[in-house]
C-alpha positions in Angstrom: 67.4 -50.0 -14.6 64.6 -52.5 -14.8 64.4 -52.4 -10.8 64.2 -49.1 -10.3 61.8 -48.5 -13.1 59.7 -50.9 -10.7 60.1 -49.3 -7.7 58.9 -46.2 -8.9 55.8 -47.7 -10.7 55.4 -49.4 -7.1 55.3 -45.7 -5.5 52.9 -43.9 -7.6 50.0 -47.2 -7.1 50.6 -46.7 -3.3 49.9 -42.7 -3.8 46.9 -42.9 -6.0 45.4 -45.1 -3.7 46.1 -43.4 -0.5 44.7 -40.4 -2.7 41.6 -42.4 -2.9 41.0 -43.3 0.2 41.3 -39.5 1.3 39.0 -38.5 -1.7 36.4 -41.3 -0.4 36.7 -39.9 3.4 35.8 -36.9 1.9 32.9 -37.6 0.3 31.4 -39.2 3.3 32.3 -36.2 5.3 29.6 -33.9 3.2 26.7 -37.0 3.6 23.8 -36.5 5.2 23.6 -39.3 7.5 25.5 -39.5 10.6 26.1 -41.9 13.7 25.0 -40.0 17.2 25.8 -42.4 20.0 24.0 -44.8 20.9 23.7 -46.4 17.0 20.6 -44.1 15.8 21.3 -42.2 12.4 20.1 -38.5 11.9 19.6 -36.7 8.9 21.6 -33.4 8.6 20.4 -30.4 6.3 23.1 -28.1 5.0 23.2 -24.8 5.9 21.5 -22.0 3.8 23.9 -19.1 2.5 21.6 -16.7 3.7 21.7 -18.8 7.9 17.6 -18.9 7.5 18.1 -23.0 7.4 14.5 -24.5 7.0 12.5 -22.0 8.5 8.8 -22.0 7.9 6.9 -19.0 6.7 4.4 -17.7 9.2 1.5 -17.5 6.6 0.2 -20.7 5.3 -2.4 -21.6 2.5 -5.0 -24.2 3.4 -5.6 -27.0 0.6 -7.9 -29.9 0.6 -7.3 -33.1 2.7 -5.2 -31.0 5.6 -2.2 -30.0 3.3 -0.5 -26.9 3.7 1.2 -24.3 1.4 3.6 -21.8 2.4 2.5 -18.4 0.4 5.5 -16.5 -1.8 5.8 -12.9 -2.3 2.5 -13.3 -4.6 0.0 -16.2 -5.2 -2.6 -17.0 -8.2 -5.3 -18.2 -6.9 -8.4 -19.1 -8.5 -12.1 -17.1 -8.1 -14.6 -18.9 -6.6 -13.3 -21.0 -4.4 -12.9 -20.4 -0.5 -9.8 -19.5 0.5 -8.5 -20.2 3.9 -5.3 -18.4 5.4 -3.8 -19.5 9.0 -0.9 -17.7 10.9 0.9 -19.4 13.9 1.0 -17.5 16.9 -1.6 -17.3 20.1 -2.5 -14.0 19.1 -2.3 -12.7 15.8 -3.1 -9.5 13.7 -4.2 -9.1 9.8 -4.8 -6.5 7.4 -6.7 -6.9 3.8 -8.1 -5.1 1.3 -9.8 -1.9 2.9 -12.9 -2.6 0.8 -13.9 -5.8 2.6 -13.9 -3.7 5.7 -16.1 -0.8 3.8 -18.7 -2.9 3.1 -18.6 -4.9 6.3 -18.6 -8.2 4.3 -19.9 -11.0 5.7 -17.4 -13.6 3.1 -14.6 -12.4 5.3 -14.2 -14.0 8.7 -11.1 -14.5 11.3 -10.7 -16.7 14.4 -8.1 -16.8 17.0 -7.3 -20.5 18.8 -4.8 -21.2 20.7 -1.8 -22.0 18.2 -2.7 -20.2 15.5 -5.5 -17.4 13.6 -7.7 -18.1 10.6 -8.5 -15.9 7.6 -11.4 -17.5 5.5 -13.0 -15.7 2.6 -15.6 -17.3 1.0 -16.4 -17.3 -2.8 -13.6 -14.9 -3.8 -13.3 -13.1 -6.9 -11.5 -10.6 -9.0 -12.2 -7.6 -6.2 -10.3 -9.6 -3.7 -6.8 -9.1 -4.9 -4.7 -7.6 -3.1 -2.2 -7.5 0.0 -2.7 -10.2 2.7 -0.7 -10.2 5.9 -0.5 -11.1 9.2 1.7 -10.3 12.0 2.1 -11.9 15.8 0.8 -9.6 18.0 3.1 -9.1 21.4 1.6 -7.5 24.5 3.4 -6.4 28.4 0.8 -6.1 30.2 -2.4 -3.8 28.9 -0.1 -2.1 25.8 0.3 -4.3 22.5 2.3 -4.1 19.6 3.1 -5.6 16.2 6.3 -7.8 15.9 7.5 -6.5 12.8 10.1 -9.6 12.8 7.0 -11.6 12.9 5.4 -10.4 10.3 4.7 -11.9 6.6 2.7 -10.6 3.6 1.4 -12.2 0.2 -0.4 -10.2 -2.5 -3.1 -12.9 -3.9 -3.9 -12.8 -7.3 -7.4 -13.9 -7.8 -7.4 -14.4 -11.7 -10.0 -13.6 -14.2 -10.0 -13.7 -17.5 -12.8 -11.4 -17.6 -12.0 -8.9 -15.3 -8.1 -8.0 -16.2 -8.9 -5.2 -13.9 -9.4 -5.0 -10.3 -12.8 -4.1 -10.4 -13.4 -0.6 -8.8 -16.1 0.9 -6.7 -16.7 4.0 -9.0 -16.5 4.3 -12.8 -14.7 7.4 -12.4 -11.8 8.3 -10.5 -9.6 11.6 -9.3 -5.9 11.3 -9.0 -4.0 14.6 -7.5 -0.9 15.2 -9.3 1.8 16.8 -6.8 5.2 18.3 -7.6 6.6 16.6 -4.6 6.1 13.0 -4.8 5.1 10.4 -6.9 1.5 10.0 -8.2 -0.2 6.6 -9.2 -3.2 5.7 -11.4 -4.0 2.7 -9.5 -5.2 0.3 -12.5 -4.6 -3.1 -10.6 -4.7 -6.2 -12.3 -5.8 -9.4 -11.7 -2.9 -11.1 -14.2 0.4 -10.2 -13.8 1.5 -11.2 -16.9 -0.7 -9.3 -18.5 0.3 -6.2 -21.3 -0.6 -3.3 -19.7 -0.4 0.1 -21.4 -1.5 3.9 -20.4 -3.6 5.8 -22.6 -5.0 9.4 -22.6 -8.2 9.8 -23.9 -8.1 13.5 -25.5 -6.0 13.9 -27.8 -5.9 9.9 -28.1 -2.4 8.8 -27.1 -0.6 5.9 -25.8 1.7 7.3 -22.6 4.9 4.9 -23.2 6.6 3.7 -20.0 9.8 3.7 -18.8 11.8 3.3 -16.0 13.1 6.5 -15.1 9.8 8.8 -15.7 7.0 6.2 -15.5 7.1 2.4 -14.8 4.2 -0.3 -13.8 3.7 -2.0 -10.7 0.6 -4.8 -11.7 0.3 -4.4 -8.0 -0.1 -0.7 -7.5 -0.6 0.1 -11.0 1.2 3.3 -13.1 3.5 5.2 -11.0 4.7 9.2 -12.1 8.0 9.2 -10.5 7.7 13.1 -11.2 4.0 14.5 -12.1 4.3 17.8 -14.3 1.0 19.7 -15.2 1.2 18.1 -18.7 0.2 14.8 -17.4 -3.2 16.4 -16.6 -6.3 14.9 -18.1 -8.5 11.6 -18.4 -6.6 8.6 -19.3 -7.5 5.1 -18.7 -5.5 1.8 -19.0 -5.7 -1.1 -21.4 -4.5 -4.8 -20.4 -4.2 -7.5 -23.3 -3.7 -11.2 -22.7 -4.0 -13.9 -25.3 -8.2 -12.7 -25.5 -10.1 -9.6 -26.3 -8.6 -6.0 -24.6 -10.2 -4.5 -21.9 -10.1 -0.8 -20.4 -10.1 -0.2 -16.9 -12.3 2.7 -15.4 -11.1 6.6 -16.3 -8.8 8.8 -13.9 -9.3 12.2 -14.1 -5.5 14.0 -13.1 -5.2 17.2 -11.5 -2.5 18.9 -10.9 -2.0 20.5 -7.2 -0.8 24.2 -6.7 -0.1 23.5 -3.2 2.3 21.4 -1.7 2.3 19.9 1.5 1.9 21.4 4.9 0.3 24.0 7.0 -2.9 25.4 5.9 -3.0 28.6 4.4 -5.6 31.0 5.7 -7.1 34.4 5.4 -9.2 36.3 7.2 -12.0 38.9 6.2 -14.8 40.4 7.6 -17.6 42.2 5.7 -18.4 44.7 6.5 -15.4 45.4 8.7 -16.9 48.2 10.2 -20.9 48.5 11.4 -22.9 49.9 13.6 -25.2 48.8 16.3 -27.8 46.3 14.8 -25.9 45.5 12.0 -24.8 41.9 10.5 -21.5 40.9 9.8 -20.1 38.0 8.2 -16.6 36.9 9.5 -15.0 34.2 6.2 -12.1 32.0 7.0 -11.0 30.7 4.0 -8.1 27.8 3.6 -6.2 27.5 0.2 -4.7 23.7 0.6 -4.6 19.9 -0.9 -7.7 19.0 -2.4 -8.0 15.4 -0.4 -6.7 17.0 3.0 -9.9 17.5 5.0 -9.7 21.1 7.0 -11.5 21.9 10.3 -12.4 25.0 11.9 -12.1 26.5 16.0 -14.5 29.5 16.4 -15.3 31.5 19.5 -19.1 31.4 17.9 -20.5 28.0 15.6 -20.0 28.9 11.9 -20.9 26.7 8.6 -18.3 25.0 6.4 -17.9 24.5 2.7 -15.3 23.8 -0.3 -14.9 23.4 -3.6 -12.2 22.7 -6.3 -11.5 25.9 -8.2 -8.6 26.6 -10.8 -6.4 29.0 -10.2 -4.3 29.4 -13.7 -2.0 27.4 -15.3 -4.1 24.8 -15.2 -3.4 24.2 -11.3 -6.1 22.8 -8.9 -6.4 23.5 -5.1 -9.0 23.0 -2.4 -10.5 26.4 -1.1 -12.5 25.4 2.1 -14.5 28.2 4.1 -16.0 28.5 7.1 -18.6 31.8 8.1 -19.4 32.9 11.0 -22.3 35.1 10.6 -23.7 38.0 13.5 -26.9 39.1 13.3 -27.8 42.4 15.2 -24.3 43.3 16.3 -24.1 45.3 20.1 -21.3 46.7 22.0 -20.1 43.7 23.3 -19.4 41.8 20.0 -17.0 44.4 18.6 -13.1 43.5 18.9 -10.8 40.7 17.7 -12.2 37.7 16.2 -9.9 34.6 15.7 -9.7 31.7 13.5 -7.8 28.5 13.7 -7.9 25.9 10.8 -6.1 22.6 11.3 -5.2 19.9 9.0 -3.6 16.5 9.4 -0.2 18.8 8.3 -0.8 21.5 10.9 -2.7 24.3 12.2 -2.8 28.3 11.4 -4.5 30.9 13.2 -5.3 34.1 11.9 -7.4 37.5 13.2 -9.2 40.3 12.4 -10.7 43.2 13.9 -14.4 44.7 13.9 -14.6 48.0 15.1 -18.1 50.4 15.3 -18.3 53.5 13.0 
């Protein structure tokens, strides 16, 4: 009994430890050091889930002393000092905010070397924010193109505890309200973390947000998933941090009658009928968005206008005219007279006819 209590005691010590031994070979396995041949050690990274390993970003942050920082999704940087951006790549594109091109400013510069392009901007401040990318530019012959695999972007935060608010260019602003898409009061800020709230300013009312009819994008600012000609009106945004409030500028929303597409035009001539020596005017007029620019083909040179008129309901569209005007009318300018307006959503043409009493 004794003995074969003792041989089985003998048979489990012989399993655990050829149990540990495996558990140990294991372990080892999933180490990071290994033995190439030849006797020199390597150090292994594991694999990322997603198979990017330990790739680098393609847009890089210059710090002091010849460091380096990969840039996120969004950065907070601070005003004031000179930021410097580098891309890798022989020859790179970038884009910024539009406004530094506007005013042709001389804080923004960008060179190309060999290995790599360089965005500096010196003595930034809360107007800077926005979208910075860059993009490796690849080119058969004459034609080049953007390498959108190559391509990385970081919206920089330059904060300011006095300016909440992307400073803005003009202290009052029009946004179009369409039926069709989305419409945004673009109230950036310059802390992401800070409350931000929508406000009309008559009657006074807080516009609450949420995510199905409204929702805020500190990057874009308040988006109307569906604008309605209620929303019409002036409102202007308030952001609060842990100091005083402070309002952005006022947006003044319109809603558009017109929705996207072709423009619209008629045709009249008055009078439509003359004689000999007479004038005529010939009007083209275009009913279309109020930001869509229109152009005008006549057989003669005519003068263009427009203006914002309200046409019930509390709806707002563009009307845009062109005149073409005949002074002393003879035989040979009586007939067909055409008119072709064309916007960046299409072109109609439309006639009438003068005819001599």
């Amino acid at each position: 009994m004794n003995l074969w209590a003792v041989l089985c005691l003998t048979l489990l010590v012989v399993e655990l430890q050829n149990g540990s031994c495996q558990q140990v070979k294991r372990r080892k396995d999933i180490g990071e050091n290994r033995i190439r041949p030849g006797g020199k050690r390597v150090k292994v990274w594991p694999t990322l889930k997603d198979g990017r390993g330990r790739g680098h970003s393609l847009l890089t942050q210059v710090l002091d002393k010849g460091r380096f920082l990969r840039l996120g999704q969004s950065t907070i940087l601070t005003p004031g000092t000179n930021m410097e951006l580098r891309c890798k790549g022989s020859k790179i594109g970038w884009s910024y905010p539009t406004y530094l091109d506007t005013f042709n400013n001389s804080r923004l510069s960008i060179k190309q070397s060999d290995k790599y392009s360089q965005l500096i901007l010196t003595s930034p401040s809360a107007a800077d924010t926005g979208a910075y990318s860059c993009w490796v530019i690849v080119c058969d012959g004459t034609e080049c193109e953007k390498d959108h695999d190559r391509a990385y972007v970081s919206y920089i935060y330059f904060k300011d505890k006095d300016n909440l608010f992307v400073p803005s260019t003009m202290h009052f602003e029009i946004v179009y309200l369409r039926p069709d898409q989305p419409a945004v009061v673009p109230c950036r800020v310059t802390e992401p973390q800070a409350k931000t709230s929508l406000h009309r300013e008559v009657p006074p009312v807080e516009i609450t947000a949420n995510m199905t009819q409204m929702a805020y994008d500190p990057t874009k600012g308040f988006i109307l998933q569906n604008p309605r000609p209620e929303h019409q009106g002036v409102f202007y945004c308030k952001a609060e941090t842990m100091d005083t409030p402070q309002i952005s500028t006022k947006y003044q929303l319109l809603y558009v009658e017109v929705p996207s597409g072709p423009p619209f035009v008629s045709l009249e001539a008055s009078p439509d009928s003359v004689r000999g020596g007479d004038n005529v005017n010939v009007t083209c007029t275009v009913l279309g968005e109020p930001d869509v620019d229109v152009s005008f083909t006549w057989t003669y040179p005519g003068q263009t206008s427009w203006r914002l008129v309200n046409r019930g309901m509390g709806y707002t569209t563009r009307v845009t005219q062109s005149i073409l005007t005949v002074e002393d009318m003879e035989t040979i300018d009586f007939g067909e007279y055409m008119c072709k307006a064309k916007s960046q959503h299409g072109e109609t043409i439309v006639a009438t006819t003068i005819i001599s009493k």
